[in-house]
C-alpha positions in Angstrom: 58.1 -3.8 63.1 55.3 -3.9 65.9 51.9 -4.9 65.1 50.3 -1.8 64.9 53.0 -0.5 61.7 52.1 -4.1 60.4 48.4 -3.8 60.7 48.3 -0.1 58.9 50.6 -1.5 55.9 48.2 -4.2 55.4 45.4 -1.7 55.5 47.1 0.4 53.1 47.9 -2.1 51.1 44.1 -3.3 50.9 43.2 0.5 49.8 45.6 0.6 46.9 44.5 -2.7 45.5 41.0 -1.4 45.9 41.7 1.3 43.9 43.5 0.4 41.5 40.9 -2.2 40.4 38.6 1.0 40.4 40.6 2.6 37.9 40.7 -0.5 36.0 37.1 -1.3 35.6 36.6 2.6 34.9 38.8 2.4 31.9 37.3 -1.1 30.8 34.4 0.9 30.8 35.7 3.8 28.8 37.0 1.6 26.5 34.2 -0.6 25.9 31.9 2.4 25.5 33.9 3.9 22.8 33.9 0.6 20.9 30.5 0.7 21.2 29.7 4.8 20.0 31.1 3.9 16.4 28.5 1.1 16.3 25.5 2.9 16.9 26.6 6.0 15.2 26.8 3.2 11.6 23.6 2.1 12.5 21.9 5.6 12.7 23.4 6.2 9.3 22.9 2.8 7.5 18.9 3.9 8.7 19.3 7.4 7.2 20.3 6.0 4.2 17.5 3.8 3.8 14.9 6.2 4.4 16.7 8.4 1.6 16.4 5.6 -0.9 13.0 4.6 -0.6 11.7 8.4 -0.5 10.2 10.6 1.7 8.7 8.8 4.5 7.0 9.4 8.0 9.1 8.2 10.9 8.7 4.8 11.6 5.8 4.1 8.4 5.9 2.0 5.5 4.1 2.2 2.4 3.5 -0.7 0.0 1.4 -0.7 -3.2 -0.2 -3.5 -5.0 -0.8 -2.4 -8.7 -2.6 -4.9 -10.9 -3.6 -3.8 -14.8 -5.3 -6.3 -17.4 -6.2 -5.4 -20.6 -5.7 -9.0 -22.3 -9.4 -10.7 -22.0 -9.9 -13.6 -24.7 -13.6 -12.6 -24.1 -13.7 -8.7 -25.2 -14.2 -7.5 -28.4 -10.4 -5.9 -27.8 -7.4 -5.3 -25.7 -7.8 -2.6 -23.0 -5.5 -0.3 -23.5 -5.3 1.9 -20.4 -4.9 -0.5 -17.3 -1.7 -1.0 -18.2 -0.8 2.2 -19.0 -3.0 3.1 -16.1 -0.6 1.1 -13.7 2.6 1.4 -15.2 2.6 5.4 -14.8 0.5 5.2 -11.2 3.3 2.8 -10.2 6.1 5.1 -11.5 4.9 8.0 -9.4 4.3 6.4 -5.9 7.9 4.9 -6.2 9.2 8.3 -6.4 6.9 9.4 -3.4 8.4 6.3 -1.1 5.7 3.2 -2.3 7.5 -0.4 -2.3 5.4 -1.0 -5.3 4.6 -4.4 -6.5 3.1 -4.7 -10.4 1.2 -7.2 -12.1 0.4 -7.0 -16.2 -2.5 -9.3 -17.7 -2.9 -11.2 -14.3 -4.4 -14.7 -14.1 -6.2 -15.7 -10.9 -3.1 -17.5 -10.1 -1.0 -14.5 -10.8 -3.7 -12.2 -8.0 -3.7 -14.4 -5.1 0.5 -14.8 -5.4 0.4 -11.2 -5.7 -2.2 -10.4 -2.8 0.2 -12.9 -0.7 3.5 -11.1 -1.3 1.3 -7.8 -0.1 0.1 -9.3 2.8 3.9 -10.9 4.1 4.6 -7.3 3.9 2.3 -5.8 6.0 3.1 -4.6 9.3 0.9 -2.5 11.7 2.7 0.9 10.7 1.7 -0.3 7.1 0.0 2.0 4.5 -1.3 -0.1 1.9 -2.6 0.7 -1.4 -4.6 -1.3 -4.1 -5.0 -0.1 -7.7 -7.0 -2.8 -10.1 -7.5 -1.7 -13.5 -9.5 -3.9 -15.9 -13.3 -5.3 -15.8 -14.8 -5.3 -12.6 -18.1 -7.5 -11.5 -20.5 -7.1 -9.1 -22.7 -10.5 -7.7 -24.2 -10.3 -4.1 -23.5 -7.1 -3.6 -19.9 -7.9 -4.1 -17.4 -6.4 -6.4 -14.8 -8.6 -7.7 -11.6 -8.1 -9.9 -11.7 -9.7 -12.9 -8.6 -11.9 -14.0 -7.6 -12.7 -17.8 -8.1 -16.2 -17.5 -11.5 -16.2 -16.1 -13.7 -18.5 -17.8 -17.3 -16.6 -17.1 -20.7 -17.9 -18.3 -23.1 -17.2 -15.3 -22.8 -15.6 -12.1 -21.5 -18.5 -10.3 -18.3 -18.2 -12.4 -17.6 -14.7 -11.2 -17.1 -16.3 -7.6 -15.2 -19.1 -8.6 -12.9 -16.9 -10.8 -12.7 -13.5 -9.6 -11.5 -11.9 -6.6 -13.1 -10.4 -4.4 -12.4 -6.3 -3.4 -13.7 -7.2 0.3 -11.3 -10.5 0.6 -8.3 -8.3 0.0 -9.4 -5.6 2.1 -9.9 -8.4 4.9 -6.5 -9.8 4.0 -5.3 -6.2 4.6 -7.1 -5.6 7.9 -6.2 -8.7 9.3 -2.8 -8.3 8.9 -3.1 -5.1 11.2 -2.6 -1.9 8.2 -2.2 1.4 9.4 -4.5 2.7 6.7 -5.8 0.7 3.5 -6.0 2.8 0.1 -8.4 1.3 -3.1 -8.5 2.5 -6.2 -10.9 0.6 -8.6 -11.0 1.7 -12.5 -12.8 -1.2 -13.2 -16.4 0.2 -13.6 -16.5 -0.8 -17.4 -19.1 -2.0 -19.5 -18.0 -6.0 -19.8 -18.4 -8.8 -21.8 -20.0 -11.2 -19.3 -22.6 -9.2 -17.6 -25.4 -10.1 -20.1 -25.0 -13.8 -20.1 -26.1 -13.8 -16.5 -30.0 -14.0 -15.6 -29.5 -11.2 -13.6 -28.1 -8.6 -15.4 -26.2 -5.8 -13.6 -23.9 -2.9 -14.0 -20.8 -1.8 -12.6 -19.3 -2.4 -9.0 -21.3 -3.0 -5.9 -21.5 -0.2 -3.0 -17.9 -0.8 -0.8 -18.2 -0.5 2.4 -14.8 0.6 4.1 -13.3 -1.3 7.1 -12.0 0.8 9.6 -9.6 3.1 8.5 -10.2 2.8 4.8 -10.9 4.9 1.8 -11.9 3.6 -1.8 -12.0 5.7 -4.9 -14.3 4.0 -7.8 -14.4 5.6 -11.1 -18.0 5.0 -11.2 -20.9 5.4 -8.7 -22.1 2.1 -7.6 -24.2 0.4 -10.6 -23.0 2.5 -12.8 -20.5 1.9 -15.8 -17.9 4.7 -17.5 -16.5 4.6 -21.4 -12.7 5.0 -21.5 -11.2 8.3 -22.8 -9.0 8.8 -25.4 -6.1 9.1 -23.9 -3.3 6.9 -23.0 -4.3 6.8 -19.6 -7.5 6.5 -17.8 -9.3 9.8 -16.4 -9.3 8.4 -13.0 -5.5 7.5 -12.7 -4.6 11.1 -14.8 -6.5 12.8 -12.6 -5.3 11.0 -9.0 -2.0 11.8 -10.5 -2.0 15.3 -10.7 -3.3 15.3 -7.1 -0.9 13.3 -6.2 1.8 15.6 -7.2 0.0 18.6 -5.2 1.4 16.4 -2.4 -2.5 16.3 -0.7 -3.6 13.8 1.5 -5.6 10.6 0.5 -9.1 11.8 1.4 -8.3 15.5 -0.4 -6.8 14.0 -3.3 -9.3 11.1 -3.8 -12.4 13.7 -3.4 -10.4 16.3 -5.7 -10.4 13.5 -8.3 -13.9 12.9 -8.0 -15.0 16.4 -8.2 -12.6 17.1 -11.6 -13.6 14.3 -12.9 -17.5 14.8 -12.4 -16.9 18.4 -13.5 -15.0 17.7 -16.6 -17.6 15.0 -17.7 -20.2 17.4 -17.0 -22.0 15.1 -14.7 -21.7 11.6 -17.2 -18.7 10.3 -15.1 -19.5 10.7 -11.2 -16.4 8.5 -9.5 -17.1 7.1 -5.8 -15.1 8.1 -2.4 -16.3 5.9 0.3 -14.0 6.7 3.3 -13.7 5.4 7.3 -10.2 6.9 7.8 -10.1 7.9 11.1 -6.5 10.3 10.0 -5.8 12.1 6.4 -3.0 9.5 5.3 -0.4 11.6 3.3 0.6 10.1 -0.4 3.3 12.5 -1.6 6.4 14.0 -0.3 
């Protein structure tokens, strides 16, 4: 063999190897990718699936819903009867519309803040959050605060010390980056503590919304409202049936107001205060 047939073997030689280990990776490749398709394909399912049990959600949005309903206070005259009605039934209908709902019954202060801290580890900034507080409500300093069962109230001092505040939770909410923030407050009621104070006032203070907020109040600001009859409040009854029509918060919340002012011929005027800068959709 000269040198020139021993050159051009060793060329061909270097081609096939070359090739070969072309072939080889390209079928590694193959290989690998179709171990990977199942994978992904499992993972776009096990998401389907989640969506499906938690309801009927917007791509890439959570909704959470902190419900809290007292009717135990040591200081009324009686229970309150619709709070908890009022939150058990509200509750029952976001879950079926996709809420990760969260309920509290007769809540001490304790029992608030754990609960306004589970809400808050929750929150992400594609959150929807809603708040629904039924039970006395005080206002001092032009702040409205959320009466617990244990409070201990004598003078308006007391309400700070033992209440919580609507604003600190709508903070709480804000600062942890909500899409949107939802409040709902049946808490205008006439109370038990109101005329121990030197100042005597009615009802819930005037809410001003953060940014992208809308609160419902069954009362104008100052002003108080008598339960119903019925097992559950007006408000919540009402919101209800608007929430079935499958509106959006700001329609529903303003349909509420306007049946219930209608229905009370003018002795019940609820309260929208609203900054949402979007309608935020609450059924289907």
């Amino acid at each position: 063999m000269n040198l020139r047939q021993l050159h051009i073997s060793r060329r061909t030689i270097a081609v096939c190897v070359a090739v070969a280990g072309t072939v080889s990776l390209a079928i590694g490749a193959h290989a690998a990718l179709n171990k990977r398709t199942p994978d992904v394909a499992k993972g776009t399912v096990a998401g389907s699936v989640t969506a499906g049990q938690t309801g009927s959600i917007a791509a890439g949005t959570s909704r959470l819903a902190l419900i809290i309903g007292n009717g135990h206070y040591p200081d009324a005259a009686a229970p309150l009867a619709q709070p908890i009605n009022d939150a058990r039934t509200l509750s029952s209908a976001l879950r079926r519309e996709g809420f990760d709902v969260d309920v509290v019954e007769d809540a001490t202060k304790d029992d608030m803040f754990r609960a306004v801290e589970r809400m808050k580890a929750k929150i992400r900034p594609d959150t929807v959050v809603m708040l629904f507080f039924g039970g006395y409500g005080v206002q001092v300093g032009r702040e409205s605060y959320m009466i617990p069962v244990d409070a201990t109230i004598w003078k308006e001092a007391d309400v700070k010390r033992t209440g919580v505040s609507v604003e600190s939770v709508l903070d709480a909410m804000k600062e942890r980056g909500a899409k949107a923030k939802l409040v709902v407050l049946d808490a205008s009621r006439r109370n038990p503590y109101e005329r121990r104070f030197r100042a005597f006032s009615h009802g819930l203070a005037p809410i001003s919304p953060p940014e992208n907020t809308i609160v419902l109040t069954s009362a104008t600001p100052g002003k108080v409202a008598d339960d119903s009859k019925g097992a559950n409040s007006v408000l919540v009854s009402e919101l209800i049936n608007n929430l079935n029509a499958q509106a959006g918060a700001e329609t529903a919340f303003n349909k509420t107001r306007v049946a219930i002012s209608r229905a009370s011929e003018g002795e019940q005027v609820p309260s929208v205060s609203s900054s949402l800068l979007e309608d935020i959709k609450l059924g289907g």
